[in-house]
N, C-alpha and C positions, 0 to 999 in steps of 0.2 A: 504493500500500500504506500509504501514512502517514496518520494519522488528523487532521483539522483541527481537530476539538476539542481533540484531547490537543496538537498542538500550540500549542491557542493557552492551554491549562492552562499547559506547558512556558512558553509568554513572559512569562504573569504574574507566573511563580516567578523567571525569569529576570531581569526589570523589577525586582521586589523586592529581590533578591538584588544586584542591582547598585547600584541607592537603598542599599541597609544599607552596602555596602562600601566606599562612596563617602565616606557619613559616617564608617567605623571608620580609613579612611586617613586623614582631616581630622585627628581628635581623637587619629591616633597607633599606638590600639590593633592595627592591623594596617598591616606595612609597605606605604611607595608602590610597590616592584615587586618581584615578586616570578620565579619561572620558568614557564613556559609546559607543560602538560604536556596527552596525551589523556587522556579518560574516557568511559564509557561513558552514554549515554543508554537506558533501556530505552523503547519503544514502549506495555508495558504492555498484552501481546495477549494476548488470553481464551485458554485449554489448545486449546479445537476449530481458533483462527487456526492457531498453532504450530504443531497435527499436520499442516496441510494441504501438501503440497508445494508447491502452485500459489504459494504465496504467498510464494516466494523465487527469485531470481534470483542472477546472479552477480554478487558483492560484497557481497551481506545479510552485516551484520555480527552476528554473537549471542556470545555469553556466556553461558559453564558458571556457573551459581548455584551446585552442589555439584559432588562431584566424579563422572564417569562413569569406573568402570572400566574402562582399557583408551584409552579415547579423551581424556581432559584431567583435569585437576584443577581444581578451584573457584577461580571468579578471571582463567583464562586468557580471552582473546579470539581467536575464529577469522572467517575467511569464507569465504562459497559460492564454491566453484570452481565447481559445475554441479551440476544435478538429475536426477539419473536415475529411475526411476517414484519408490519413496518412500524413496530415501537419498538425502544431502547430501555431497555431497565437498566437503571443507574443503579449505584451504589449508596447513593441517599435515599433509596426508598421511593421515587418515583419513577415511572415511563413518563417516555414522549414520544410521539406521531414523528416520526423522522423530517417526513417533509414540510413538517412545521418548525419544526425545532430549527431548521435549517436557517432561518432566518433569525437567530436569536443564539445562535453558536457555532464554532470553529472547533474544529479536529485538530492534535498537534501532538505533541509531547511537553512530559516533562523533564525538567534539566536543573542541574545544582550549578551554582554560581556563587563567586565569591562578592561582596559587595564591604566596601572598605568608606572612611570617612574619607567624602570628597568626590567619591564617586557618582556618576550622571544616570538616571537610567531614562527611560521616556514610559508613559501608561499606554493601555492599549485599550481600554475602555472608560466610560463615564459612569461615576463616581457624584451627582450632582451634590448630593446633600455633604459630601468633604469637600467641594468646591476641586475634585479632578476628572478630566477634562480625559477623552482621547487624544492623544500627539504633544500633550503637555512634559517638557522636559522638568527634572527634578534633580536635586542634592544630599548626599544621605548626609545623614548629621550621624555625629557618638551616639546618639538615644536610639536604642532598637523601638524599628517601628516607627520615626520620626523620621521626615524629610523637611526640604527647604523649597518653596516653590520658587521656581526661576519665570523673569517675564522672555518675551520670544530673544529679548538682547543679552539674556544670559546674568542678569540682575537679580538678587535677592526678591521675591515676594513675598511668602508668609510660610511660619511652620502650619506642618498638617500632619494628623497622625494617620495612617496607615492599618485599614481591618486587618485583622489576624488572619496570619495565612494567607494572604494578600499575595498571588501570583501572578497578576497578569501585567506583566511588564518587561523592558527589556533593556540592556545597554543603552545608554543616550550617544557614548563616543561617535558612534557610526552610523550613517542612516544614506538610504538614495538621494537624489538630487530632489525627487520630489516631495519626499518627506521635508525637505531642510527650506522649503518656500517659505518666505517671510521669517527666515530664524538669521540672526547676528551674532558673533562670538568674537571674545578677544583674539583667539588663535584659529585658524580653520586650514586644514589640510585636503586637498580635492586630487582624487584620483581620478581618472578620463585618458577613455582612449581617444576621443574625438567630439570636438564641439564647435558651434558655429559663431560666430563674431559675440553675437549678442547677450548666448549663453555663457561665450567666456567673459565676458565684463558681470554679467549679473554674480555667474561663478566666485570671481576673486573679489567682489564686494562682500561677501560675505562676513568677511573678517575685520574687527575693526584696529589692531595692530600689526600683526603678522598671518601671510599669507602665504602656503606653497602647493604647487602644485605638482603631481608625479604624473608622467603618460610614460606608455612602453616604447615608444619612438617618436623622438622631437622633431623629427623629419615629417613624419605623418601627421602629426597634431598640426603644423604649420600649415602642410599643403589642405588639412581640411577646413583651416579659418580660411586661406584665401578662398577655396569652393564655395565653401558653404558662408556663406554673406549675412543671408537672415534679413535683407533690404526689404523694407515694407512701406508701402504709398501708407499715408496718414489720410484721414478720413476727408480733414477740407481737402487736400491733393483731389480725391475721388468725387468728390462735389462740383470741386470748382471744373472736372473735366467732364463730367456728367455721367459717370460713371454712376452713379447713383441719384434718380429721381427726387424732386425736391418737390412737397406739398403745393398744391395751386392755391392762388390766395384764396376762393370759395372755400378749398378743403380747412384752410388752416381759421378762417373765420370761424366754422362750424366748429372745429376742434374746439377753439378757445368758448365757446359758449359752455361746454362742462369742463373743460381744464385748462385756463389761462396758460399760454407759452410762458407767463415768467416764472410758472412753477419748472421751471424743469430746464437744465442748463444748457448749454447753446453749444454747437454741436463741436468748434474746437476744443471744448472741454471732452468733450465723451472719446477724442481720441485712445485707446488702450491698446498694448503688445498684445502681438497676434501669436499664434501657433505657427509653423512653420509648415503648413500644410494651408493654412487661411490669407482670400487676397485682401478681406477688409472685416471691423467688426466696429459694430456701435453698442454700446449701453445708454438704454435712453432709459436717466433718474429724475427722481421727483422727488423736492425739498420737502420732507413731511416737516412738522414742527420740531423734532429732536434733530432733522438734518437731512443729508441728498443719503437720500435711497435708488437701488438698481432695481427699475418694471420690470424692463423686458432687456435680452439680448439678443444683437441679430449679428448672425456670422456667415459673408460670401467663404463658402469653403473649394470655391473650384470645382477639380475634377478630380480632387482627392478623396473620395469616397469611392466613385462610380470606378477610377481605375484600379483601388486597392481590388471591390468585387468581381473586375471582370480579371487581374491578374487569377485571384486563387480559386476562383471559379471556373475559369480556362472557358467561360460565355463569352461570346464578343457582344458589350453591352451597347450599340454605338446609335446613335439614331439617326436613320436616313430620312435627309427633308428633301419631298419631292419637290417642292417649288426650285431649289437651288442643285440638287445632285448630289449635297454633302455631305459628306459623316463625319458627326461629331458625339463629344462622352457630353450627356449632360451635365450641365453644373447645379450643385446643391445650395440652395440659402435655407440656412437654418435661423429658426428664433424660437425664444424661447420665455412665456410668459411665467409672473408669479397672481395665481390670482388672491394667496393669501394677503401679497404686498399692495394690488391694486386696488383692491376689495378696502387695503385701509387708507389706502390716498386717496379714493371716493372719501372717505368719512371724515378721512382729516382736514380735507378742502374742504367737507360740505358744512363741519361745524363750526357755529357761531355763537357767539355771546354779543347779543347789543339791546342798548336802551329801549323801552318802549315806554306807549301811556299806561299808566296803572291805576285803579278802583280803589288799591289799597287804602286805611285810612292813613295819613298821617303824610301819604305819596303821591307825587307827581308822577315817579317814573321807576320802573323796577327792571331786573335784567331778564331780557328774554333768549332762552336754550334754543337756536333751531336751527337744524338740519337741510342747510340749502342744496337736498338732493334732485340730481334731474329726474323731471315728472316720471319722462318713462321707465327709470330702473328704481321709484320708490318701492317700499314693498307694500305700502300704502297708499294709492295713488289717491283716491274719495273718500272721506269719510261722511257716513248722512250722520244728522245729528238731529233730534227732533228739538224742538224749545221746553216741550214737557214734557210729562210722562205719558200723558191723555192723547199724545200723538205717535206713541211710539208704536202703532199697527201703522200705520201709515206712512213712517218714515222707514221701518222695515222692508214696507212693500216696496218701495219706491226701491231701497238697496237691494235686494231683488232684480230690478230690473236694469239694472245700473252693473251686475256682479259678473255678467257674463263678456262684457268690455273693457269691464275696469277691475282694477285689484282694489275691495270697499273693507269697508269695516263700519260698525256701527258704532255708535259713540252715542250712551244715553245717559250715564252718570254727573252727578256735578253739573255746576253750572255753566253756561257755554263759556263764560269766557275760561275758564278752568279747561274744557276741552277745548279749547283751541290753540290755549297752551301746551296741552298734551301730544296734540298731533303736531306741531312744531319743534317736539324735542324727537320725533321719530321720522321726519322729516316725507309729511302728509301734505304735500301742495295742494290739494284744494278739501276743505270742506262745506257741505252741501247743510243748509240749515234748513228743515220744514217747523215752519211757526201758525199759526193760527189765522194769517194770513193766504197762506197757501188752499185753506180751505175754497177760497173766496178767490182770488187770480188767477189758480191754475200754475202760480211762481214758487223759487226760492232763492236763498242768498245764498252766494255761493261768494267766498272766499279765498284771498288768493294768503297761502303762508308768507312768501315774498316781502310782498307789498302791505299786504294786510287789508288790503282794499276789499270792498264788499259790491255785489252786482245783482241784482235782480233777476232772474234768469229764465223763463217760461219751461213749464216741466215739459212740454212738448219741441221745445228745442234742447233740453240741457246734454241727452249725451252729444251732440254734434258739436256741441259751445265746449263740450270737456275734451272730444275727440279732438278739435281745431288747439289745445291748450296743451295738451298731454302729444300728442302725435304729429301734430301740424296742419294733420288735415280732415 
């Protein structure tokens, strides 16, 4: 079951990791002994290995990444007692559905490790309620079971104690390129057979006093900076060549009616380093009130998708355009929405706090809550409200007829100006009042949250008067 590659990955980091610690006991910075503890090594198996039964035995050791309800918390370590069709009997006394479990743990081993004061290691799961983090580098102190939290530049943050038995972590010395994004260190040494312009400046920033680097031939590392470039057009480049469509003023008008252009930064700014497979990419953010958040991302990726599939597919994936005779790979543009994100820059534009008139005694003016959501995505778009109680069959019916148009709700509680307040902190663009009047017109008032404005309205025009307000037409 053990894979020989990732093993002999595992010995090179091992090899390195033990060259670094060798040196940091020499020069002091980490003590000569230190106490002997387990950890977990993960295997590092694709989701479909995991779900398989076949591929555990008794004694497979794994480890809960997060936490499973009911069966462990994030962090512990179990193993296979025996397999029966697709659960797993642990040795804490419960089974799991394999192919559930899959999502909620890792298959590996364990391993004894020396750990000395001074020493780096990094976690491999989340820990919230100790404030530890996945990818979070640490400092072992003297106190068994005590560490020293480090910020990404390698600075002191806070002690933390450490659950009992606590295995799920690993050396901090060594790690890939891409584990080590956004991390700073006084010393950093970088191993590389070959990198491109851009990656070797990002590379030897890493360090903020000394910095070296090893490759197996400086001949080769040289000739693949001159190849490999990593040259990238920036976004106004692509603009200004029209390489990418720019809003028609109608579009950009309509935009700004639910989200002003000054939320959201101008497009020099959204410039960002591309992948080296990508010819352009935008992040298009919105200032919520704590700061510029990322919506969406959109990435021109070329023909680097379509040619990696048709290489290892051995398909010619090419598309013939009959108007021209040519073949060509299509190109991909990806994007990629957050609707948690968007869902709250709807709400953080839509809410307001401002003065209005007030009833109250003693006031002219009190603060009004309300939710300047556009009509069409309230979730409240009408609400009927009757003036009394002695109308509320008739202001029901009316919502009734009003429900299969419009998103309604009724509102017959308290006094209207109290619900009119209500449907303004939920952000209800119009409410529809039937009063005692209505008996006798055939009318009602109808309410704009907005403005605050009030309109007489004939029941026999109102859904067209609400459809012309909410839809446009």
């Amino acid at each position: 079951m053990f894979d020989e590659r990732l093993a002999q990955a595992h010995d090179e980091g091992d090899k390195l990791t033990d060259a670094v610690r060798a040196k940091l006991k020499e020069s002091g910075s980490v003590a000569q002994t230190g106490r002997s503890v387990e950890g977990f090594r993960s295997w590092s198996k694709l989701k479909a290995w995991v779900q398989n039964p076949a591929n555990y035995a008794r004694g497979t050791t794994i480890i809960f990444i997060r936490n499973m309800k009911g069966i462990a918390l994030a962090g512990e370590v179990a193993r296979v007692e025996f397999v029966r069709g697709n659960y797993l009997h642990l040795d804490n006394g419960v089974r799991v559905y394999v192919k559930s479990a899959a999502y909620f743990i890792e298959v590996g081993e364990m391993r004894e490790i020396e750990l000395c004061k001074g020493d780096l290691i990094q976690f491999n799961v989340n820990l919230r309620d100790r404030k530890i983090y996945n990818g979070n580098i640490t400092m072992i102190t003297d106190v068994p079971g005590e560490v020293m939290m480090l910020h990404a530049d390698g600075k002191p943050c806070e002690l933390v104690k450490l659950p009992e038995e606590y295995a799920t972590f690993k050396y901090g010395w060594v790690m890939t390129s891409h584990k080590s994004q956004g991390r700073t260190a006084e010393n950093v040494v970088v191993a590389a057979q070959a990198l491109d312009r851009k990656a070797f400046y990002v590379t030897l920033s890493r360090g903020h006093k000394h910095m070296a680097l090893h490759c197996p031939e400086k001949e080769f590392l040289k000739q693949q900076l001159d190849f490999r470039i990593g040259d990238r057009l920036s976004v106004y480049d692509l603009v200004k060549d029209r390489q990418i469509l720019t809003l028609s003023q109608d579009a950009m008008n309509r935009k700004a009616e639910t989200l002003p252009d000054t939320t959201y930064k101008s497009i020099a700014e959204r410039v960002r380093k591309l992948a080296h497979y990508a010819k352009a990419a935008v992040d298009i953010e919105f200032k919520f009130p704590f700061g510029w958040g990322e919506l969406e991302g959109i990435h021109h990726r070329g023909t680097w998708d379509m040619s990696r599939h048709q290489e290892y597919s051995t398909q010619n994936l090419e598309y013939f355009d009959p108007a021209t005779g040519e073949k060509y790979l299509p190109t991909v543009v990806e994007t990629s929405v957050g609707l948690d994100r968007t869902f709250l820059a709807v709400l953080s534009h839509a809410y307001d706090e401002e003065k209005a008139p007030t009833k109250k005694e003693g006031m002219e003016e009190d603060v009004r809550i309300v939710l300047h959501l556009p009509a069409r995505i309230a979730p409240v778009q009408v609400a009927v409200m009757p003036l009394s109680k002695k109308l509320n069959d008739k202001a029901l019916a009316l919502r009734k007829e009003l429900w299969n148009t419009f998103r309604t709700e009724a509102d017959v509680t308290g006094n209207i100006g109290k619900r009119y307040r209500r449907q303004d902190e939920i952000g209800t663009p119009f409410c529809v009042t039937y009063d005692f009047d209505s008996e006798t017109d055939n009318a009602v008032t109808v309410r704009d949250r907005d403005t605050m404005a009030q309109e007489r309205v004939s029941l026999d025009n109102l859904k067209s008067y609400l459809s012309r307000k909410i839809y446009g037409f």
